[in-house]
C-alpha positions in Angstrom: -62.3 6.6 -14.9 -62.6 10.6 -14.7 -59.1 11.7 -12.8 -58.6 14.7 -10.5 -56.1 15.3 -8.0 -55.7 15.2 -4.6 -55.7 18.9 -3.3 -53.5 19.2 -0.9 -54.5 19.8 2.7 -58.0 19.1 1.3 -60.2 17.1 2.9 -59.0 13.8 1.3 -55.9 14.3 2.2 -56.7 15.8 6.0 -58.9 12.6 6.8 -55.9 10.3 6.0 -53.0 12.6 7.2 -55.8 12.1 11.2 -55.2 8.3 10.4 -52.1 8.2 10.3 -51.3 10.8 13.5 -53.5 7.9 15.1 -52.0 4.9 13.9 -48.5 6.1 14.4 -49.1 6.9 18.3 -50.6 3.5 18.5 -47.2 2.0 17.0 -45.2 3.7 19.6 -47.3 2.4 22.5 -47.9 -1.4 21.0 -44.0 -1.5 20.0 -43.1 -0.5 23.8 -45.3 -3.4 24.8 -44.0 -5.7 22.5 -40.6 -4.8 23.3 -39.4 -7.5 26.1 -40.2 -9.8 23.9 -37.0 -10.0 21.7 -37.9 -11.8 18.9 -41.0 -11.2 16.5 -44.2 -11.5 18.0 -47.5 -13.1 16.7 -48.6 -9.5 16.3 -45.7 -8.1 14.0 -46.0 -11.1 11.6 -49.4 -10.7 11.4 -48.9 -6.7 10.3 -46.2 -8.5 7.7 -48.7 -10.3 6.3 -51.3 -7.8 6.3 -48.9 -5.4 4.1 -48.5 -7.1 0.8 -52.0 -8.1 1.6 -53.3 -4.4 1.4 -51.0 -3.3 -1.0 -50.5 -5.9 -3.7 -54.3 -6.3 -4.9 -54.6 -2.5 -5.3 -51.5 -2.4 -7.3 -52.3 -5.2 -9.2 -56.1 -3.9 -10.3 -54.5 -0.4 -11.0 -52.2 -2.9 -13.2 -54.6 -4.0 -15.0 -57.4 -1.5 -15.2 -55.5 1.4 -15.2 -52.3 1.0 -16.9 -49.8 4.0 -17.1 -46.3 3.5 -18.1 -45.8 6.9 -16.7 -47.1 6.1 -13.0 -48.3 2.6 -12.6 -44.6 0.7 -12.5 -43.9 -0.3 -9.2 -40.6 1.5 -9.6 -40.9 4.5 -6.6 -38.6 4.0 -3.4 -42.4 3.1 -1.6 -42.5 0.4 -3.9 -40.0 -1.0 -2.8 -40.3 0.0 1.1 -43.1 -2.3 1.6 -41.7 -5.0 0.7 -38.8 -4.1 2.9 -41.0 -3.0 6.0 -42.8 -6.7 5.6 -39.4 -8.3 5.7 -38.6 -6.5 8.6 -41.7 -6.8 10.6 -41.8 -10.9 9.7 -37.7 -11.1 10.8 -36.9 -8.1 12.9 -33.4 -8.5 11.0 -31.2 -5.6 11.0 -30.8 -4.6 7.3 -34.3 -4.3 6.8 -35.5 -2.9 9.8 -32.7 -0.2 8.3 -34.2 0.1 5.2 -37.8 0.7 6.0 -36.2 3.2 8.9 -34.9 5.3 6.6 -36.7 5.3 3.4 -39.8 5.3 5.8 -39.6 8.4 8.0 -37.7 10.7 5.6 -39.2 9.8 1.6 -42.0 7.6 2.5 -43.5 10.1 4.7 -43.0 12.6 2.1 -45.6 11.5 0.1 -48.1 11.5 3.4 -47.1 15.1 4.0 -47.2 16.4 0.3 -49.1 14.0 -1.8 -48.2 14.1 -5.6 -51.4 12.4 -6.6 -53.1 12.8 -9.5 -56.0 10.5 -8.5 -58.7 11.5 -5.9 -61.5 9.4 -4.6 -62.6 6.8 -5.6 -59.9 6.0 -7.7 -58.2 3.0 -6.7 -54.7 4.5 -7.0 -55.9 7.2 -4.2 -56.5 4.3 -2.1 -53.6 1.6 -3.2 -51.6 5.6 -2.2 -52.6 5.7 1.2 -52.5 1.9 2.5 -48.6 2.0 0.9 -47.8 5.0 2.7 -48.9 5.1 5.9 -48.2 0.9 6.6 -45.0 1.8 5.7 -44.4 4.7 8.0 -46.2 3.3 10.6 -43.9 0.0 10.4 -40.7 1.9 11.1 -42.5 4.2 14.1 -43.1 0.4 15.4 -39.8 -1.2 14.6 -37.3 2.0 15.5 -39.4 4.0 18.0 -41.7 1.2 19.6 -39.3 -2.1 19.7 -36.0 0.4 19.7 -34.5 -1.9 17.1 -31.8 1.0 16.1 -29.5 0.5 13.3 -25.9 0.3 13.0 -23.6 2.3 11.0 -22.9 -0.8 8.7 -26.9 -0.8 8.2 -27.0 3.0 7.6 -24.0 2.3 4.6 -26.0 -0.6 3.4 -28.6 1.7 2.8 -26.9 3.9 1.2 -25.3 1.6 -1.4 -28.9 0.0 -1.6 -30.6 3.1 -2.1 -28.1 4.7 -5.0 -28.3 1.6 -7.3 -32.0 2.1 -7.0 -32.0 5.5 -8.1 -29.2 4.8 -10.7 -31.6 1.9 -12.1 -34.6 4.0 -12.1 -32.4 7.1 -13.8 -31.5 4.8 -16.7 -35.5 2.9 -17.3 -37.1 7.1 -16.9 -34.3 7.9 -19.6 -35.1 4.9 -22.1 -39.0 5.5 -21.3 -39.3 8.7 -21.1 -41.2 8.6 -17.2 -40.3 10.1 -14.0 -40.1 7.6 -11.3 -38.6 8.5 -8.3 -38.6 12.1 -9.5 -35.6 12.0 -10.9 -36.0 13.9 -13.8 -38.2 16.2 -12.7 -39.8 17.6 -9.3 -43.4 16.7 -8.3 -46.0 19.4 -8.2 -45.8 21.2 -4.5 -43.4 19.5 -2.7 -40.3 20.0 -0.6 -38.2 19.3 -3.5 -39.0 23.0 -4.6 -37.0 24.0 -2.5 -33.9 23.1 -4.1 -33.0 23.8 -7.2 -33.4 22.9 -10.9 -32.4 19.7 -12.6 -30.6 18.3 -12.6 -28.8 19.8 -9.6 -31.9 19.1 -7.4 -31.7 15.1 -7.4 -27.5 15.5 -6.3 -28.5 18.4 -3.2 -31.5 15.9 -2.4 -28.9 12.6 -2.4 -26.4 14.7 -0.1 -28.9 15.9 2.1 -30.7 12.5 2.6 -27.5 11.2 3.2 -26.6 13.6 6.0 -30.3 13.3 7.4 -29.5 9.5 7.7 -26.2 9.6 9.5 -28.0 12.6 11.6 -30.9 10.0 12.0 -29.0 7.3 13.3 -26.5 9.2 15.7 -29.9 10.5 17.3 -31.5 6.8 17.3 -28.5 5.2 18.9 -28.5 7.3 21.8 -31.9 8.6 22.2 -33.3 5.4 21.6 -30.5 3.9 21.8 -31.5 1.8 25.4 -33.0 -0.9 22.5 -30.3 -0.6 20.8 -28.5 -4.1 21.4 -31.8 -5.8 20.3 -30.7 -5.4 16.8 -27.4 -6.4 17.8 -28.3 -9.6 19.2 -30.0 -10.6 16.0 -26.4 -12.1 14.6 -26.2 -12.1 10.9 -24.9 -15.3 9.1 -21.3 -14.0 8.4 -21.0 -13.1 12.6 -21.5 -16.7 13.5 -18.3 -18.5 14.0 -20.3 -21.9 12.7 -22.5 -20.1 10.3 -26.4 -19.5 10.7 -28.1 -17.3 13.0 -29.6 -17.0 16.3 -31.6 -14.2 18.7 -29.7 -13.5 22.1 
């Protein structure tokens, strides 16, 4: 299939950036509705499901029809995110909730603002793209900003610790096979990465700024939004039980 990118701020990439202004307001106001509820609603677990549902068969035909080592792995931070935004939407627990929070609205959303895609329509990469991003994003606007299910500190260090395996993983598989997942060998074309320097000094200033971004992220959350805050906090994790399991307050 004949390839061309996605221009940037093209029309192809204006018509999805509209959808996802929309759908992002619409997760504010349905999360704020949803929010007395305190445990996962009908609707949430439906928008779990519907995730992996929109996403996997994409990948999956890209898979197998258009095979690239270089860019068809599922081994970007989005591909992971979704299946961390569908865990948290289906449990509302706290880890995940943290993970799609963070990877959502600060590298997630990168990808939405400054697409790196080599595929424009109808190419089903250009579409498996989209649905990744913006149910991803959209799932933390809902879970943070809509239910006000903030994270901890102990969540924002979890994802830390998460997050640098992941890149240390991915450094080693683009080093044996020669790819660039996650960027980390060398920046995209037109992105906010060019503002910072050359590798491999980029990938350490862009680790220490996420990192500060984070903390930044959640000192705002848990006291901007931080009314929802005990939500998360009343989901008690296994290890806070005296007698083991887990329960909603």
């Amino acid at each position: 299939m004949h390839r061309r990118p996605v221009i940037q701020y093209g029309p192809t990439h204006l018509a999805p950036l509209a959808v996802f202004l929309v759908g992002a307001v619409a997760a504010v106001v349905l999360g704020r509705r949803h929010a007395s509820r305190g445990r996962p609603t009908r609707f949430s677990r439906t928008c779990a499901v519907l995730v992996p549902v929109a996403t996997v068969p994409l990948q999956v035909v890209d898979l197998l029809v258009n095979f690239d080592l270089r860019v068809t792995l599922p081994l970007h931070l989005c591909d992971l995110a979704w299946v961390a935004a569908t865990w948290a939407l289906w449990s509302h627990r706290p880890f995940p909730v943290a993970l799609t929070f963070f990877w959502g609205l600060t590298l997630t959303i990168q990808g939405i603002v400054t697409p790196s895609l080599n595929e424009d329509l109808p190419h089903p990469r250009y579409f498996a793209f989209w649905a990744l991003h913006l149910l991803i994003v959209w799932a933390a606007v809902y879970l943070v900003v809509g239910l006000r299910l903030v994270p901890r500190w102990r969540d924002y260090r979890a994802v830390v610790l998460t997050t640098l395996v992941w890149a240390a993983a991915t450094y080693v598989f683009n080093v044996v096979a020669d790819t660039n997942y996650g960027y980390l060998m060398r920046k995209p074309g037109r992105s906010i990465l060019d503002l910072l320097g050359p590798w491999p000094w980029y990938v350490v200033e862009e680790i220490l700024i996420v990192l500060a971004v984070w903390a930044l992220m959640t000192l705002a959350a848990r006291r901007w939004i931080g009314s929802g805050a005990h939500r998360v906090e009343a989901a008690v994790d296994v290890d806070d039980l005296p007698g083991g399991g887990r329960e909603q307050v």
